[in-house]
PyMOL commands that place a pseudoatom at each C-alpha (Angstrom):
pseudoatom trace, name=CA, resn=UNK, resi=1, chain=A, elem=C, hetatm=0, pos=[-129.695, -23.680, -210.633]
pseudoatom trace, name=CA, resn=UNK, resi=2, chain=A, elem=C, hetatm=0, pos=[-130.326, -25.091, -207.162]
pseudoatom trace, name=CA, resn=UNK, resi=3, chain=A, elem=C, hetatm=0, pos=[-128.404, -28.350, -205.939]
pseudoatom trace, name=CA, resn=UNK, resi=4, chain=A, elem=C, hetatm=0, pos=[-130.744, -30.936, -203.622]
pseudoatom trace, name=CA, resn=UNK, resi=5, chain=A, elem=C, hetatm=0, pos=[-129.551, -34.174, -202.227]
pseudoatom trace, name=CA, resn=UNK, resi=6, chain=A, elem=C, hetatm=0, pos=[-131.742, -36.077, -200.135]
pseudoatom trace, name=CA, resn=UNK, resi=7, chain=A, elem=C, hetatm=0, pos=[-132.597, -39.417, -198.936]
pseudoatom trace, name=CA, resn=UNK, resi=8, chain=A, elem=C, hetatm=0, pos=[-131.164, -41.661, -196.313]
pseudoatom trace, name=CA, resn=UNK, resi=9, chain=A, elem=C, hetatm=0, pos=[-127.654, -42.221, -194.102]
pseudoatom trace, name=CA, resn=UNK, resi=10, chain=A, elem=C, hetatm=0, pos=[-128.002, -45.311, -192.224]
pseudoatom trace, name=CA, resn=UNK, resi=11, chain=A, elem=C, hetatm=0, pos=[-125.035, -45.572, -189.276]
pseudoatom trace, name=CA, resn=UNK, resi=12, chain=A, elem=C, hetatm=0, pos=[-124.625, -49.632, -187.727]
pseudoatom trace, name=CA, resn=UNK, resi=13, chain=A, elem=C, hetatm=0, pos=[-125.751, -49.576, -184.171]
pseudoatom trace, name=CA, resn=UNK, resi=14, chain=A, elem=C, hetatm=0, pos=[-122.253, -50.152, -182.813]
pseudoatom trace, name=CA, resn=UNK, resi=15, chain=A, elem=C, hetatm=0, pos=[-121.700, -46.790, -184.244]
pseudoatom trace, name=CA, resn=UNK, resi=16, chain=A, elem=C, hetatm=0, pos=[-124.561, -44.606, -183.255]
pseudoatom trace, name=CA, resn=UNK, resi=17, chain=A, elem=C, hetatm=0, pos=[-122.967, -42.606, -180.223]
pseudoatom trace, name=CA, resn=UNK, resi=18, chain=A, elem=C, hetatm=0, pos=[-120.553, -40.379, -182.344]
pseudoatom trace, name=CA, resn=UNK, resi=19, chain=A, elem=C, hetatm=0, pos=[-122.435, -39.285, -185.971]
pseudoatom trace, name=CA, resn=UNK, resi=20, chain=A, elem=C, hetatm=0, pos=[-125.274, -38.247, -182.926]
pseudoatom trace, name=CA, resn=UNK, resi=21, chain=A, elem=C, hetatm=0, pos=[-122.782, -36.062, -180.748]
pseudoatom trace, name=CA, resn=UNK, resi=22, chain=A, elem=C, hetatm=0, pos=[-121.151, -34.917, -184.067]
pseudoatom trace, name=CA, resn=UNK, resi=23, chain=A, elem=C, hetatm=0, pos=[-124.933, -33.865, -185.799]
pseudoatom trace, name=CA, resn=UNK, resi=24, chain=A, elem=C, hetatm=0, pos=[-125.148, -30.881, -183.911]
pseudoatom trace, name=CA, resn=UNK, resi=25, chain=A, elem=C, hetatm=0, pos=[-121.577, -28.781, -184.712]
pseudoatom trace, name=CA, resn=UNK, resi=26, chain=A, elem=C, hetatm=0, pos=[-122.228, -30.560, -188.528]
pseudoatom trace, name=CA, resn=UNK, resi=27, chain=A, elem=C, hetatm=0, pos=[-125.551, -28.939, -189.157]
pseudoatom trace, name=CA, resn=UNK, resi=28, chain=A, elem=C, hetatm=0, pos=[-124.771, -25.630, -187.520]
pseudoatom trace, name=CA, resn=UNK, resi=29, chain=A, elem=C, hetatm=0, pos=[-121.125, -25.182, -189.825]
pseudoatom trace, name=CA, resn=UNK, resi=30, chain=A, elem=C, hetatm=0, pos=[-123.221, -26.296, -192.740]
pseudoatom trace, name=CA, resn=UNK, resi=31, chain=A, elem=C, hetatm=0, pos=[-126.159, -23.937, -192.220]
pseudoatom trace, name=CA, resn=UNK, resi=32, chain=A, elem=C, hetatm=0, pos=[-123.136, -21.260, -192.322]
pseudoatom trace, name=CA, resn=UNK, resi=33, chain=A, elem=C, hetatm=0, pos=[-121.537, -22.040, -195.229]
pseudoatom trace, name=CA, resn=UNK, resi=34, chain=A, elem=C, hetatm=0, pos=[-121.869, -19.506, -198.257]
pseudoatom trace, name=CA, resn=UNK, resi=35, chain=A, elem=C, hetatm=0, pos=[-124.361, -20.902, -201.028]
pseudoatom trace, name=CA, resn=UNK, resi=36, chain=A, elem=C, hetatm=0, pos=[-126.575, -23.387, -197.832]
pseudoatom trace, name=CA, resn=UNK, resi=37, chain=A, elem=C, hetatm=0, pos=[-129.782, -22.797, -198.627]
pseudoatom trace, name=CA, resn=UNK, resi=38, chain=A, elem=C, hetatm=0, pos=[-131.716, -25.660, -196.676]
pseudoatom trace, name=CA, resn=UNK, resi=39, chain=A, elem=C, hetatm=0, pos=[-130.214, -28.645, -193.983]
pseudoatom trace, name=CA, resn=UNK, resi=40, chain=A, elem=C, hetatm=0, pos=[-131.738, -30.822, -192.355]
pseudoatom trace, name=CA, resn=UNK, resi=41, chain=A, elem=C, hetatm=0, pos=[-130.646, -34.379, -191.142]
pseudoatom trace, name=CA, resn=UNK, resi=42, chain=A, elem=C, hetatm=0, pos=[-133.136, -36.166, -188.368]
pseudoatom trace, name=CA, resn=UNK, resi=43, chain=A, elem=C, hetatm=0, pos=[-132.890, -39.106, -187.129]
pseudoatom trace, name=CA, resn=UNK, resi=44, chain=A, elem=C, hetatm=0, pos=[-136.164, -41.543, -188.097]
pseudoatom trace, name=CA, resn=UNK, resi=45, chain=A, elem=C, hetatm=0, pos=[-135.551, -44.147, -186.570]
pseudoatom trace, name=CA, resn=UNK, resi=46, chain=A, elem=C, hetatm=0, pos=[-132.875, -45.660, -184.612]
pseudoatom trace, name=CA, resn=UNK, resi=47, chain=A, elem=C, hetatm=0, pos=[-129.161, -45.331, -186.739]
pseudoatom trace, name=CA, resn=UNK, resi=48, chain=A, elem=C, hetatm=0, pos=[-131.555, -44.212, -189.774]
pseudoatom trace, name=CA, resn=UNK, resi=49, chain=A, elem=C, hetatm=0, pos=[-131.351, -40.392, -190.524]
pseudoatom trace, name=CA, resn=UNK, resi=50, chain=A, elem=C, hetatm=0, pos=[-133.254, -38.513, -192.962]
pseudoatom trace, name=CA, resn=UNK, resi=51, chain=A, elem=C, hetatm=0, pos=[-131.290, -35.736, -194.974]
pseudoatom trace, name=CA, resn=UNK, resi=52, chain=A, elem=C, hetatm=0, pos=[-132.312, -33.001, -197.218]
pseudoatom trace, name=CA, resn=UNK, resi=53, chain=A, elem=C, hetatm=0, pos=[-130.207, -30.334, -198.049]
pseudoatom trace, name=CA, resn=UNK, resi=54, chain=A, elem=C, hetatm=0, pos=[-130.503, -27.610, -200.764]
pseudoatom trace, name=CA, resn=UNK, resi=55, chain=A, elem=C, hetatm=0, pos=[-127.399, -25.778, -201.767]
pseudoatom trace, name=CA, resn=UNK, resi=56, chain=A, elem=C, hetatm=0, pos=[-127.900, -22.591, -204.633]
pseudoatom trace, name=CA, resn=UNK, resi=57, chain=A, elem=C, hetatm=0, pos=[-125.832, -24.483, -207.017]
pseudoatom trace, name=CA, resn=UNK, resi=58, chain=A, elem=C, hetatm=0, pos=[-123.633, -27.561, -207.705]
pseudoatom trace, name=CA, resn=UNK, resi=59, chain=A, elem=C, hetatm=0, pos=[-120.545, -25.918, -207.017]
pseudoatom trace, name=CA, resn=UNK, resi=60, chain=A, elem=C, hetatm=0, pos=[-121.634, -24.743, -203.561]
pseudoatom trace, name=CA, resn=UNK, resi=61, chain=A, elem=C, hetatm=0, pos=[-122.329, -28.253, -202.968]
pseudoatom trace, name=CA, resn=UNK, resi=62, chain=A, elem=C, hetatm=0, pos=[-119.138, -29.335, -203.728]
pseudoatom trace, name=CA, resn=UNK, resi=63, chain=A, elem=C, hetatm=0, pos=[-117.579, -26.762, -201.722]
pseudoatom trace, name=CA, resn=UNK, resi=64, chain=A, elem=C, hetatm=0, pos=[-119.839, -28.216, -198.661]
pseudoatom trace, name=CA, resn=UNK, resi=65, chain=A, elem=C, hetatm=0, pos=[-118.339, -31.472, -199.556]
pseudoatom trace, name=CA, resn=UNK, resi=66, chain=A, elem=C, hetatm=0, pos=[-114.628, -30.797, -199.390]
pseudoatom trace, name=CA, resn=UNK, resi=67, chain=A, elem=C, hetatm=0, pos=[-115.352, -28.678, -196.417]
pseudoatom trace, name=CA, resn=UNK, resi=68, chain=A, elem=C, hetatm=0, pos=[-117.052, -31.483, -194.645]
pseudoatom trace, name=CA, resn=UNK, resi=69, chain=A, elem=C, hetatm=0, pos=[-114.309, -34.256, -195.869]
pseudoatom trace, name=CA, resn=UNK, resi=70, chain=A, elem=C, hetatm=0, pos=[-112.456, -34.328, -192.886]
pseudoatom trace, name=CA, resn=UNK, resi=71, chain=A, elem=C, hetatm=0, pos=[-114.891, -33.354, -190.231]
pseudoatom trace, name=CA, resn=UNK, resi=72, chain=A, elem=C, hetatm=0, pos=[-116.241, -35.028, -187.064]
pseudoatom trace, name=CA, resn=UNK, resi=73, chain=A, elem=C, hetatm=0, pos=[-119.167, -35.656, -188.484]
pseudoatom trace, name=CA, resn=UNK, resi=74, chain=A, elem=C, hetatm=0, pos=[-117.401, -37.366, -191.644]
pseudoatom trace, name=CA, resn=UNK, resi=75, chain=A, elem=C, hetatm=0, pos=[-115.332, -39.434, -189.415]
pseudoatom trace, name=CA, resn=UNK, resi=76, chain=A, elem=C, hetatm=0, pos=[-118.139, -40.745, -186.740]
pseudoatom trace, name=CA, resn=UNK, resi=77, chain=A, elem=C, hetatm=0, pos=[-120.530, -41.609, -190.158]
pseudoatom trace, name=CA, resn=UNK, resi=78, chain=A, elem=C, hetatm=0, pos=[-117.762, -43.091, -192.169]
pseudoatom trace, name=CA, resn=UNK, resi=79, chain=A, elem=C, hetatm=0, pos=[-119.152, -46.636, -192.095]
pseudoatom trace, name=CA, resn=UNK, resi=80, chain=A, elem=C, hetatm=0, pos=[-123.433, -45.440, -192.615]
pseudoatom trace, name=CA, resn=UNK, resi=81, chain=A, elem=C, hetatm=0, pos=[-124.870, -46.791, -195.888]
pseudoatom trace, name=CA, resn=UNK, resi=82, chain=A, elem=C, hetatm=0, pos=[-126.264, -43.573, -198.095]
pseudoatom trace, name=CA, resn=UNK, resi=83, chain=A, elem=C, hetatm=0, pos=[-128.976, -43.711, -200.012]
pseudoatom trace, name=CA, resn=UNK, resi=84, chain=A, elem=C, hetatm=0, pos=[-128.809, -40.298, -201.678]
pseudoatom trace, name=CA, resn=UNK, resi=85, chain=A, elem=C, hetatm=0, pos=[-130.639, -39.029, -204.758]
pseudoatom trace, name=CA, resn=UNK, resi=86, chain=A, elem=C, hetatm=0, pos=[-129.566, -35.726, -206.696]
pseudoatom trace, name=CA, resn=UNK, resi=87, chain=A, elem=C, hetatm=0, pos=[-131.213, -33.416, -208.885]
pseudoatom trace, name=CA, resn=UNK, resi=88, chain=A, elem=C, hetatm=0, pos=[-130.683, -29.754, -209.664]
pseudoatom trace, name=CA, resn=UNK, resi=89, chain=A, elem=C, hetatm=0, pos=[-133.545, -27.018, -210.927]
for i in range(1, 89): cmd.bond("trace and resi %d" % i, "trace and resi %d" % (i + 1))
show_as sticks, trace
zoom trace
């Protein structure tokens, strides 16, 4: 049963420089991972990014997550407000 997430990550302007120079290496070691079936994350508007990812099951996805934890990307969006929503089929 596929695993989506998808919504919004929204990073405070003060912050913007590093989740943008971390995107890049985060989408590309994400697209990689075993079970990644879709990734995106674009940015909207200014410091507002649009993600929807699709992993093959729930368990994948939480691989991704502990995977991602301590990453660059993690680290340069640690203060962005998510807006996420979940559902599996």
């Amino acid at each position: 049963m596929a695993f989506h997430l998808s919504g919004t990550l929204t990073v405070p302007e003060a912050d913007l420089a590093a989740p943008r120079t971390a995107l890049q290496e985060h989408e590309r070691l994400t697209r990689a991972e075993p079970g990644c079936i879709k990734f995106m994350v674009s940015e909207i508007n200014p410091g507002v990014f649009s993600v929807d990812e699709t992993f093959r099951d729930e368990a994948a996805f939480a691989a991704h997550q502990e995977r991602a934890h301590d990453t660059n990307w993690a680290i340069a969006a640690a203060n962005a407000v998510r807006d996420f929503r979940t559902r599996q089929d």
